[in-house]
C-alpha positions as CSV (number, residue, x, y, z in Angstrom):
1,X,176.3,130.1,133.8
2,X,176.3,130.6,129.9
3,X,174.0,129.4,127.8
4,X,174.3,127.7,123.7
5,X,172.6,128.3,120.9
6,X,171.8,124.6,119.5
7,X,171.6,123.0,116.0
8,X,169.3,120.3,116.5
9,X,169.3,116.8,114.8
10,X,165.2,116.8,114.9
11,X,163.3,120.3,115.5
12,X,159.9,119.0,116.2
13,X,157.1,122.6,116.2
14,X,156.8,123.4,120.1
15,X,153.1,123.6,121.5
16,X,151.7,127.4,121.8
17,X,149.7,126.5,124.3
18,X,150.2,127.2,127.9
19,X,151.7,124.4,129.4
20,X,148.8,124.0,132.4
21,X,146.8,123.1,129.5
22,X,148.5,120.8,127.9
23,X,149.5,117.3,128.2
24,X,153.2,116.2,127.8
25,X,154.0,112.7,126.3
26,X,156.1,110.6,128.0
27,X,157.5,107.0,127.5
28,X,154.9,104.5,128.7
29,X,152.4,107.2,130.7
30,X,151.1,110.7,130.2
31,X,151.6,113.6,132.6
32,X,150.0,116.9,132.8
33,X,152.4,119.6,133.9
34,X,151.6,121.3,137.3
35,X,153.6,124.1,139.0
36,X,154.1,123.7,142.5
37,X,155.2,125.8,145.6
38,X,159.4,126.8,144.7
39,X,162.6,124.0,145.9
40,X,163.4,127.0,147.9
41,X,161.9,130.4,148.6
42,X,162.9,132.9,146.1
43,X,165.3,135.5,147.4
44,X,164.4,139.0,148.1
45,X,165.9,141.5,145.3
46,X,164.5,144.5,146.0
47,X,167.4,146.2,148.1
48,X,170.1,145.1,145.5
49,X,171.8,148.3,143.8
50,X,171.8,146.1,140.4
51,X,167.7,145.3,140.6
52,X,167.1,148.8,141.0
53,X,169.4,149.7,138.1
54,X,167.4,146.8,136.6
55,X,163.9,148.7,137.8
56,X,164.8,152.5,137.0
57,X,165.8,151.1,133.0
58,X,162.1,149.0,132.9
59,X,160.6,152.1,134.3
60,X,162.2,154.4,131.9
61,X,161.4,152.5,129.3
62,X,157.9,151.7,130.1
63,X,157.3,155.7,131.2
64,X,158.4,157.2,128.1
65,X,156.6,160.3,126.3
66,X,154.5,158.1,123.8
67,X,155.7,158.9,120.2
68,X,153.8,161.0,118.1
69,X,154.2,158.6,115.2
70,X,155.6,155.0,116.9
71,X,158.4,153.8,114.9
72,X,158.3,150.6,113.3
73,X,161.2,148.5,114.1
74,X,162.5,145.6,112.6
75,X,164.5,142.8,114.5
76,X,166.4,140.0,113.3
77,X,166.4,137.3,115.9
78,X,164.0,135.7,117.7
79,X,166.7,134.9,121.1
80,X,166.6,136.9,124.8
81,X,168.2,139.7,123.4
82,X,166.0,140.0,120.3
83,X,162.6,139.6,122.4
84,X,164.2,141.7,125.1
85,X,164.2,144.6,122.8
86,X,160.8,144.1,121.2
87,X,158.9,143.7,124.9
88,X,160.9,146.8,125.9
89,X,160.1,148.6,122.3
90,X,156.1,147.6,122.6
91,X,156.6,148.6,126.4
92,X,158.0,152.3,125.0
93,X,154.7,152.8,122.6
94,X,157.1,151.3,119.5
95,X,155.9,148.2,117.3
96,X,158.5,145.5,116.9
97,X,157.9,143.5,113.9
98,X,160.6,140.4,115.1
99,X,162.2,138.1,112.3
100,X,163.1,134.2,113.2
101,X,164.8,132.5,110.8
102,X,163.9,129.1,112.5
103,X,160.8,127.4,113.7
104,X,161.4,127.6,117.0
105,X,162.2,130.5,119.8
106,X,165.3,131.2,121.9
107,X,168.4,131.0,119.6
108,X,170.7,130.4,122.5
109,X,168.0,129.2,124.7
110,X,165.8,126.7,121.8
111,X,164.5,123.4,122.5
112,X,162.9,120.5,121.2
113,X,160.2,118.2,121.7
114,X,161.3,114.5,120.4
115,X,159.2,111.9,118.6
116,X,157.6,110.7,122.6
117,X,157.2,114.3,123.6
118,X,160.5,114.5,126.1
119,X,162.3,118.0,125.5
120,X,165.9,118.4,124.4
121,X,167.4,121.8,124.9
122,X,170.7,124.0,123.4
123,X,172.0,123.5,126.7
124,X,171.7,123.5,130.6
125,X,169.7,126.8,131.4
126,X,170.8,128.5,135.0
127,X,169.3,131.7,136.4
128,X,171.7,133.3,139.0
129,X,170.2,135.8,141.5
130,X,172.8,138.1,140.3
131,X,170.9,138.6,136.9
132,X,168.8,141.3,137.6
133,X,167.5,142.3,134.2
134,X,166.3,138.9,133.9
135,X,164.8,138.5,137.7
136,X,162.9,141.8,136.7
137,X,162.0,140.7,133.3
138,X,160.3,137.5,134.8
139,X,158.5,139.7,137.7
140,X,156.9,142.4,134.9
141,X,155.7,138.9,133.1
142,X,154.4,137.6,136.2
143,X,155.8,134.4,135.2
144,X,158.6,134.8,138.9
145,X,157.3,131.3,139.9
146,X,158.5,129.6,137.0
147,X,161.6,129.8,138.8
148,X,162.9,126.5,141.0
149,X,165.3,127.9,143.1
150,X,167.7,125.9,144.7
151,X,170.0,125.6,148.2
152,X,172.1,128.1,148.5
153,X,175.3,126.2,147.2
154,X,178.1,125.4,144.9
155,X,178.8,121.6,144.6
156,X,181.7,119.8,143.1
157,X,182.6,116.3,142.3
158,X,185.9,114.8,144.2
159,X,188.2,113.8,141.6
160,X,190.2,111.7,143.7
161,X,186.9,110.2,145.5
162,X,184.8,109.3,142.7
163,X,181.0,109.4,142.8
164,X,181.3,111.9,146.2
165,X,180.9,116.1,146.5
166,X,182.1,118.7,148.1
167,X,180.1,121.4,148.8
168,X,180.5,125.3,149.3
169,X,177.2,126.1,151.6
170,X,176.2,130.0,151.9
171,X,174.5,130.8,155.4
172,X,172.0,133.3,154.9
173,X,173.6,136.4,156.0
174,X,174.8,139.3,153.8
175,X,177.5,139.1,151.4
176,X,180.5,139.5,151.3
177,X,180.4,137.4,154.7
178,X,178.4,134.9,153.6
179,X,180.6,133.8,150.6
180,X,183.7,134.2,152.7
181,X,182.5,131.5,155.3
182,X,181.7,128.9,153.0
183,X,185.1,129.2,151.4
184,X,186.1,129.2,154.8
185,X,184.1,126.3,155.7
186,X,185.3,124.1,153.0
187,X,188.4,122.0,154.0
188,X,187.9,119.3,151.0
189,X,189.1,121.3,148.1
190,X,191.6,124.1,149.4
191,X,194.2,123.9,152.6
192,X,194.2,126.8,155.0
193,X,197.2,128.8,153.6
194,X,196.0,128.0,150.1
195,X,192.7,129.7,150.9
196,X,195.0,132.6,152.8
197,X,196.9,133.1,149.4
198,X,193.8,133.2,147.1
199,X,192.2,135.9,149.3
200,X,195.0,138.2,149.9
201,X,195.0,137.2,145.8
202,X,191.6,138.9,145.1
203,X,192.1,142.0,147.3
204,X,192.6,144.6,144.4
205,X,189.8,143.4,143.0
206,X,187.5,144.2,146.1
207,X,189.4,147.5,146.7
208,X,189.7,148.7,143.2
209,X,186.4,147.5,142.2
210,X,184.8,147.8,138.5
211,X,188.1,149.7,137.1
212,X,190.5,146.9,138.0
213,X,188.2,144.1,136.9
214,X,188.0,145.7,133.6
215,X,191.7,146.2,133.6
216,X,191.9,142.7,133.7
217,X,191.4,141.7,130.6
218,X,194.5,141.2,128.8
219,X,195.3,138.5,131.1
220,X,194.3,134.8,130.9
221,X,193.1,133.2,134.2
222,X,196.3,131.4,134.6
223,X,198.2,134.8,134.0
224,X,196.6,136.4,136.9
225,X,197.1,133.6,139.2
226,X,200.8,133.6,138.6
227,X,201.2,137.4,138.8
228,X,199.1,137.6,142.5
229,X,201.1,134.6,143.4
230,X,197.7,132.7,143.6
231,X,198.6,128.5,144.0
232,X,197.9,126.6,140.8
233,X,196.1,124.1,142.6
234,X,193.3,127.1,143.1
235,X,193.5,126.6,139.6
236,X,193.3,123.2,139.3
237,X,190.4,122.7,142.3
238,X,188.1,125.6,141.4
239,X,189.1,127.7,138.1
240,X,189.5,125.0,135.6
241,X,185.6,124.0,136.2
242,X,184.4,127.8,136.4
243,X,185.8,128.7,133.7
244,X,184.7,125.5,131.2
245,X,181.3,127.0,133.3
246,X,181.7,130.6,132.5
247,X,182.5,130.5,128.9
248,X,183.4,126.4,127.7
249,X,187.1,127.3,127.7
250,X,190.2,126.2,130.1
251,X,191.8,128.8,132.2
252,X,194.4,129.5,130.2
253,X,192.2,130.7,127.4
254,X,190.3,132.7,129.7
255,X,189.9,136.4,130.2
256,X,190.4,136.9,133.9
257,X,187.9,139.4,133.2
258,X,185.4,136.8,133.3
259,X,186.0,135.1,136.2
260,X,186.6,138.6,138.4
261,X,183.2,139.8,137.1
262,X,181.5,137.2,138.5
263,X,183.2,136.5,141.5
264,X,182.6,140.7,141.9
265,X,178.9,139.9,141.7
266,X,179.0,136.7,143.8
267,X,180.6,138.3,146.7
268,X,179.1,141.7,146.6
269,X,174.8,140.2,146.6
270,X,173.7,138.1,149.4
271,X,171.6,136.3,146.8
272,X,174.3,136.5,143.7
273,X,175.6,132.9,143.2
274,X,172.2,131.3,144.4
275,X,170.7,129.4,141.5
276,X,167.3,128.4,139.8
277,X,166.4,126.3,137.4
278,X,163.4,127.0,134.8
279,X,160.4,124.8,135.2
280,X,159.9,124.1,132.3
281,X,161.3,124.1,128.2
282,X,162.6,127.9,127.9
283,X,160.6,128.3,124.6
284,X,157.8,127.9,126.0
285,X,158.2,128.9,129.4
286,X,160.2,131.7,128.9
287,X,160.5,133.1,125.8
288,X,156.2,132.7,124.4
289,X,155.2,135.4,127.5
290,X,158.0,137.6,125.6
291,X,156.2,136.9,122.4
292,X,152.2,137.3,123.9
293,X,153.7,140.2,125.8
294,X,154.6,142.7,123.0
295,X,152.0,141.1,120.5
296,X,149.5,142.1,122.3
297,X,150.3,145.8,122.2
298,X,150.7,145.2,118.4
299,X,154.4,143.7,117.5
300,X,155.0,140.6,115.3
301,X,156.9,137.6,115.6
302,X,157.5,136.0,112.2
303,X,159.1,132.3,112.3
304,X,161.2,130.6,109.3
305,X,162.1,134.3,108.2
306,X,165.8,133.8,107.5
307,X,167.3,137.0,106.2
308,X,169.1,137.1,103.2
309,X,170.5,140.3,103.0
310,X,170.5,144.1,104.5
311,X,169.8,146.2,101.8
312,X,170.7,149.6,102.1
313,X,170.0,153.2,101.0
314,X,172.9,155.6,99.0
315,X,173.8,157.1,102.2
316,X,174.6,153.5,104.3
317,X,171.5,153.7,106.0
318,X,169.2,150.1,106.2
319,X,166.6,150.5,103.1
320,X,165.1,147.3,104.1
321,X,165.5,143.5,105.2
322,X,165.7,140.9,102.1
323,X,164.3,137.5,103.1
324,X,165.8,134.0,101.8
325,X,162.3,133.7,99.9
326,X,162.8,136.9,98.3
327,X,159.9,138.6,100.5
328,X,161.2,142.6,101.4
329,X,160.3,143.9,105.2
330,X,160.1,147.4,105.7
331,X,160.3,149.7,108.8
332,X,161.7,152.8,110.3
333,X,164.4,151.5,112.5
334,X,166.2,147.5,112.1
335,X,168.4,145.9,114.7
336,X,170.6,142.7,114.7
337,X,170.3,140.8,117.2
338,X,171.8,137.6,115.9
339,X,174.7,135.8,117.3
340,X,177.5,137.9,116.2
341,X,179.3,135.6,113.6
342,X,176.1,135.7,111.4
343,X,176.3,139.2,111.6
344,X,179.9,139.6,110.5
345,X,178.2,137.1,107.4
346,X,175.5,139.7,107.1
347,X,177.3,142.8,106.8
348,X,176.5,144.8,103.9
349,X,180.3,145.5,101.9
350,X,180.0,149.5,102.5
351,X,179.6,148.7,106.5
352,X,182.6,146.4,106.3
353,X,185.6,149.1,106.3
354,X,184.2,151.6,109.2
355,X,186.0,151.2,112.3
356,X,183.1,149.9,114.0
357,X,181.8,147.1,112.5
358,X,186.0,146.4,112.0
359,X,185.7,145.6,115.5
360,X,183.4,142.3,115.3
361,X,186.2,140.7,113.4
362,X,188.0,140.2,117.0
363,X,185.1,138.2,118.0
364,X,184.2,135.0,117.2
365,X,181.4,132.3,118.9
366,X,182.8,129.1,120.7
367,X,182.0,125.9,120.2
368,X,179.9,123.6,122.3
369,X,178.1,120.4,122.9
370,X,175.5,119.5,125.4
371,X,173.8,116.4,125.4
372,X,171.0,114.4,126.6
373,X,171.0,110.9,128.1
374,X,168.0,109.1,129.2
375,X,168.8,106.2,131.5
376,X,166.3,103.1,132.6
377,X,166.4,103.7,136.0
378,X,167.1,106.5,138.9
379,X,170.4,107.4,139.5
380,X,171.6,108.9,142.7
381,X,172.0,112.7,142.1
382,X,171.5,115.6,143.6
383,X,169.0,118.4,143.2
384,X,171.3,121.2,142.1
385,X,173.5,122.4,139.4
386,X,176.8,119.7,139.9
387,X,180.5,120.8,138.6
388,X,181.7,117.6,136.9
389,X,185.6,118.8,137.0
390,X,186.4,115.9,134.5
391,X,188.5,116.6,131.4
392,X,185.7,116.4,129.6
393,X,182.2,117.5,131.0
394,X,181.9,121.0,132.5
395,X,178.3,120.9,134.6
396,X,175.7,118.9,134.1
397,X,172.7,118.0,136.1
398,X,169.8,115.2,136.6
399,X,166.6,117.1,134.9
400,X,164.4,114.2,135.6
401,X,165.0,115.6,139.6
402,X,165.9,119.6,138.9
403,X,162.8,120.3,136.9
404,X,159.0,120.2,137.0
405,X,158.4,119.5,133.7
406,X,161.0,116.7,133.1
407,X,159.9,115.4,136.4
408,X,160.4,111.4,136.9
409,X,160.5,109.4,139.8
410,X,162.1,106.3,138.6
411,X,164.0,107.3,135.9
412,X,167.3,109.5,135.3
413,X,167.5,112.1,132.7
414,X,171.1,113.7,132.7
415,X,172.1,116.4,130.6
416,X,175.8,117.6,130.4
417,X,177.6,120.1,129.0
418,X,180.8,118.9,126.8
419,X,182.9,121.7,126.9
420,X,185.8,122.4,125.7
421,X,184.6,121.2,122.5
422,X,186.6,122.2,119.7
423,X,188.4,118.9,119.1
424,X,185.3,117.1,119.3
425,X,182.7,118.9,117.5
426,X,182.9,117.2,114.2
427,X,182.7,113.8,115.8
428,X,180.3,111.5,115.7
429,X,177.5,111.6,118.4
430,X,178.0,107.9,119.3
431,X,181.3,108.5,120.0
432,X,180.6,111.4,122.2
433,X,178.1,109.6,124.0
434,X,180.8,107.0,124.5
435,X,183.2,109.3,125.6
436,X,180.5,111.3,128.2
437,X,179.6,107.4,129.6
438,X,183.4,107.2,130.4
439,X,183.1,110.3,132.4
440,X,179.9,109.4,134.0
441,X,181.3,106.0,135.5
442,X,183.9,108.1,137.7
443,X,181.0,110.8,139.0
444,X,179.1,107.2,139.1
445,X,180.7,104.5,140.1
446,X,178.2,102.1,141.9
447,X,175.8,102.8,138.7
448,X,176.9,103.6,135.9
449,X,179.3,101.8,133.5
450,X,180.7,102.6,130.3
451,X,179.5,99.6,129.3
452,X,175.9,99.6,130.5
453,X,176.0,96.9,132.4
454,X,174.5,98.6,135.4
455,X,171.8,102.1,133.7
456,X,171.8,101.6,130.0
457,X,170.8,104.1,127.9
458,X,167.1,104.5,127.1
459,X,168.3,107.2,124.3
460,X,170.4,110.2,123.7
461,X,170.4,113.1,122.1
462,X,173.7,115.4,121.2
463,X,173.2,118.9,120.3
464,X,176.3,120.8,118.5
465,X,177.1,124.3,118.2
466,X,180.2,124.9,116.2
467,X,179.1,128.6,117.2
468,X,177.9,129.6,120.0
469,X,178.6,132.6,123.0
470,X,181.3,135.0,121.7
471,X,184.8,133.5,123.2
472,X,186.0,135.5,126.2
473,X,189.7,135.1,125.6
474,X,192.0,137.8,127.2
475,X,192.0,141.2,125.4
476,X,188.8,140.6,123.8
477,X,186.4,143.4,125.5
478,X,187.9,145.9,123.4
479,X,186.5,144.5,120.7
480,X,182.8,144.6,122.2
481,X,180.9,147.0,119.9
482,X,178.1,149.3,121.5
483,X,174.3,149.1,121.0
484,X,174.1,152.5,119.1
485,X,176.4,151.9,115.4
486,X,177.2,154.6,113.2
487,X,174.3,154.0,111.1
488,X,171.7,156.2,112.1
489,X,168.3,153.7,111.5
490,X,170.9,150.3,112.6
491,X,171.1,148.7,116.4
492,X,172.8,145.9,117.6
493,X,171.4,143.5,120.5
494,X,173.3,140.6,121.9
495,X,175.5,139.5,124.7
496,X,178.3,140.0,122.7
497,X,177.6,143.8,122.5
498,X,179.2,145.8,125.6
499,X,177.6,145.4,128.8
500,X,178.7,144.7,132.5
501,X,177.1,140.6,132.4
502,X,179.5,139.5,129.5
503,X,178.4,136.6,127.5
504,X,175.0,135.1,129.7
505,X,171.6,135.3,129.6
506,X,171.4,138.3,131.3
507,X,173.7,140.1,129.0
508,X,171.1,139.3,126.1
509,X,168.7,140.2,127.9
510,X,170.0,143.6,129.4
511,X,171.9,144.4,125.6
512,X,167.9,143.8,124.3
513,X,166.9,146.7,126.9
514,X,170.0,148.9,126.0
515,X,169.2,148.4,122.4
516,X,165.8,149.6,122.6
517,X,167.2,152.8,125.4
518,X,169.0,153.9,122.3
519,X,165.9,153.1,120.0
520,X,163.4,155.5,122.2
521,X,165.5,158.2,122.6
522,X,166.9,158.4,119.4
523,X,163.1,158.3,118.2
524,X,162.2,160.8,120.7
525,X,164.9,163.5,119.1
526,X,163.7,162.7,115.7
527,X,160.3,162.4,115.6
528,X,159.4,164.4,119.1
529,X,156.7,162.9,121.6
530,X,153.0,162.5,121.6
531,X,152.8,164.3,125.2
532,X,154.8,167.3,124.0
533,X,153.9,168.1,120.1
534,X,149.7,167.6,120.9
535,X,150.3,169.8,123.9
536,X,152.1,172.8,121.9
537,X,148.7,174.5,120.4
538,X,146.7,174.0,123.8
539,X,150.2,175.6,125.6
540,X,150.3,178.4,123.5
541,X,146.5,179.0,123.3
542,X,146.7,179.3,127.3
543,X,150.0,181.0,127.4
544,X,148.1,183.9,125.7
545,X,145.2,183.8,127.6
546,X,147.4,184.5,130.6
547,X,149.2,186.8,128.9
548,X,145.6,188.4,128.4
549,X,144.8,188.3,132.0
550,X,148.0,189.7,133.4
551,X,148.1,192.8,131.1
552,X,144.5,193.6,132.2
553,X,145.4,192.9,136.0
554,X,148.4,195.5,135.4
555,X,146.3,197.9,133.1
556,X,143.8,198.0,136.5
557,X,140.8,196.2,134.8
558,X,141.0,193.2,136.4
559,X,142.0,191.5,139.9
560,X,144.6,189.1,140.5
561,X,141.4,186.7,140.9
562,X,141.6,186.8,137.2
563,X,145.2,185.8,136.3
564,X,144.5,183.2,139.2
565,X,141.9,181.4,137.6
566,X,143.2,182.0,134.3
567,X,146.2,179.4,134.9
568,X,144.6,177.0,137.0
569,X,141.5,177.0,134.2
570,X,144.0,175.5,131.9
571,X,144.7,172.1,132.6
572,X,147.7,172.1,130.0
573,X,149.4,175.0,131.6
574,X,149.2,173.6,134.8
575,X,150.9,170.0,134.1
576,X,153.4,171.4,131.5
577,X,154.5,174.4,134.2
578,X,155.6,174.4,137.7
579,X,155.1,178.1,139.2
580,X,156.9,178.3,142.6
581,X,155.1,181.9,143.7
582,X,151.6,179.9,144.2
């Protein structure tokens, strides 16, 4: 489940404070917020191949020869991918100085607090178990129980039985079998030999694997489907609501790239496609433990630091990062990690004819809209993720019920995704709202009319981002740049930069980790580590004491006693050389 990067109407500040001690506003009453036991126990991820990929990179990163002189390094972009990199830089002995160019944290992920304290967010925020980086990322926080993790299920809305569901339930058994059975299981959506077709459909993915699913790519969703002879009412049942999920576009826009890596990832974990909601407003839930993470081992987060250009030195290199105010921030090493159209604004003029940077002109965000609706009473919904499959909503859940913090027993809070967008981004918000109530009253019939006359509308909010995730249209991975750029002191971060979770929260927040990889080790052969340069004089000053010893062991002056204790006397010898003869 993607997430957008919102342009709010109202960007109230966001409290600091941790949110057991502090009071949230609400309509009429005041609530503290409280975190409670998980919906559902959280999933064990410890045997996964991906978490311990996820684990061996934290470890790496976190057990690296501390730097004889840390390098500072300068971020632009204050979302997952951006804070990613500095936690992981502070966590490799590196200060990241991080550069927001808004007053609030998250890009993708930002929220806001409205004029009676509710939140409004960039959109509907969904943590798959098959997001490793992220599961780990929340366990090395100790923040894990922030997570509300839900029945292990997929749930769509009957179009031709309006306001009832039907539901793909995972037994808890290991994968693929699990997944396979509640296809299997599911009679509402997909006949027998439909299901038959679909499967016999996906089998060069499962047997090919990664190298197919990559090959893939020049092929829209719809394109696949016809070539494995897969029926178009798969498409029309399942795919068109996956993919407005996966990326806010229609199937036929669609890399089946997309779709195949997460149906790979789905089918392959027991836990993959099980879902969790955050507890809270990801700012503050989320993204401040980032922030008091690496600050406390000396980063710094500056907000309403919009950067105005990249200045650079004769030979291409980053000289330093101009601010809109005109202020000038210096450091040894700079990444981007903004969304990948403000880069492409960014881009100095001597960058803009190298191959590499050519490539970002292939890629380009897509638009969405998610929005808010406060009813006056308590609808009847369900406490999961729901896929809408109407023309125009893609998922959209009841936060009032999902989530601790937006908690309410008598009253609804929906928010929706409005995806695809593009024809309706420059409209007004009243007549999006008015379009969205349409929708509702057919996923609601016995409660909600378009024209209020059963839940009317406390308020709204709508939340537009003419740019958000990077499109996934067929043929565009190609165009995916790496971390590491040409330009030796210049990283990039972001989940449009090439990595195996495409365009998701846990792409910009494994890209952040891959960022700083490259960072450290590029460091380490330029600058050398602390453990290895202080030990040189104290290795060479007991290399010749041995030296000593054994010529006066051979020369018959001295026992073997002697050499003995001159190797083991020297604690630097003994860690920096393994002798296999004792």
């Amino acid at each position: 489940m993607q997430v957008m990067q919102g342009r709010a109407h109202t960007q109230a500040a966001y409290s600091r404070q941790p949110a057991q001690q502090r009071t949230q506003r609400r309509v009429g009453r005041t609530t503290r917020l409280q975190v409670y036991a998980r919906d559902f126990p959280a999933p064990q991820f410890d045997g996964t191949e991906t978490y311990q990929e996820a684990v061996a990179l934290s470890t790496k990163l976190q057990n690296a020869p501390r730097p004889v002189k840390p390098q500072r390094v300068v971020i632009a972009g204050a979302g997952l991918a951006g804070l990613s990199a500095a936690k992981y830089l502070s966590d490799a002995g590196h200060i990241p100085v991080v550069l927001e160019a808004r007053d609030v944290l998250g890009g993708k992920v930002a929220a806001w607090k409205d004029e009676d304290g509710d939140w409004y967010e960039t959109g509907l925020h969904i943590f798959f178990g098959a997001y490793p980086n992220m599961q780990r990322l929340f366990k090395e926080l100790n923040i894990s129980d922030r997570l509300q993790w839900k029945s292990h299920s997929m749930i769509f809305a009957m179009q031709d039985k309006p306001g009832e569901f039907s539901r793909f339930e995972f037994p808890d058994i290991p994968a693929p079998w699990n997944g396979v059975i509640a296809i299997l299981r599911n009679n509402e959506m997909l006949s027998w030999p439909e299901k038959i077709q679909f499967a016999i459909g996906l089998l060069p993915a499962i047997i090919f694997g990664q190298k197919y699913v990559e090959e893939q790519d020049e092929l829209t969703v719809t394109q696949w489907m016809q070539k494995q002879g897969v029926p178009s009412r798969v498409n029309d049942e399942v795919f068109i609501a996956m993919a407005k999920a996966l990326n806010f576009i229609n199937p036929d826009e669609l890399s089946m790239t997309v779709v195949l890596t997460a149906l790979n990832r789905f089918l392959q974990e027991r836990h993959g496609s099980k879902m969790a909601f955050l507890d809270g407003a990801p700012p503050e839930r989320l993204c401040q433990p980032m922030v008091d993470h690496f600050t406390s081992r000396g980063g710094e987060l500056r907000m309403n630091a919009r950067i105005k250009q990249i200045v650079l030195n004769e030979d291409n290199s980053v000289k330093h990062f101009e601010l809109l105010n005109g202020e000038i921030v210096e450091g040894d090493v700079y990444m981007s990690a903004m969304p990948v159209d403000i880069m492409k604004k960014l881009m100095p003029q001597p960058w803009k004819g190298m191959p590499f940077f050519q490539k970002l002109n292939g890629l380009e965000g897509v638009p969405v809209i998610n929005i808010h609706i406060w009813f006056d009473r308590k609808l009847s919904t369900v406490d999961h993720l729901l896929f809408s499959r109407s023309d125009l909503l893609s998922v959209y859940a009841d936060m009032s019920t999902t989530c601790k913090e937006y908690a309410d027993d008598k009253a609804s809070m929906l928010e929706l995704v409005f995806a695809p967008a593009a024809e309706w981004i420059g409209r007004p918000d009243e007549e999006i709202v008015d379009a969205t109530m349409k929708e509702l009253e057919k996923l609601f019939p016995n409660e909600i009319k378009a024209d209020q006359s059963l839940a009317k509308i406390r308020k709204s909010k709508v939340i537009k981002t003419p740019l958000s995730v990077y499109k996934s249209t067929a043929g565009r991975e190609k165009y995916r740049p790496s971390q590491k750029t040409p330009i030796s002191n210049f990283y990039l971060a972001g989940d449009y930069t090439k990595q195996k979770y495409l365009a998701s929260m846990e792409g910009a927040v494994f890209s952040g980790k891959l960022a700083c990889e490259q960072v450290v080790e590029d460091a380490s052969t330029r600058t050398g580590s602390q453990s290895a340069a202080s030990s040189q004089p104290a290795l060479a000053a007991a290399s010749a004491a041995v030296l000593l010893a054994m010529g006066a062991v051979l020369a018959g002056n001295a026992s073997a006693q002697v050499l003995t204790e001159a190797i083991w006397g020297s604690e630097v010898l003994t860690e920096a050389v393994t002798f296999p003869w004792f």
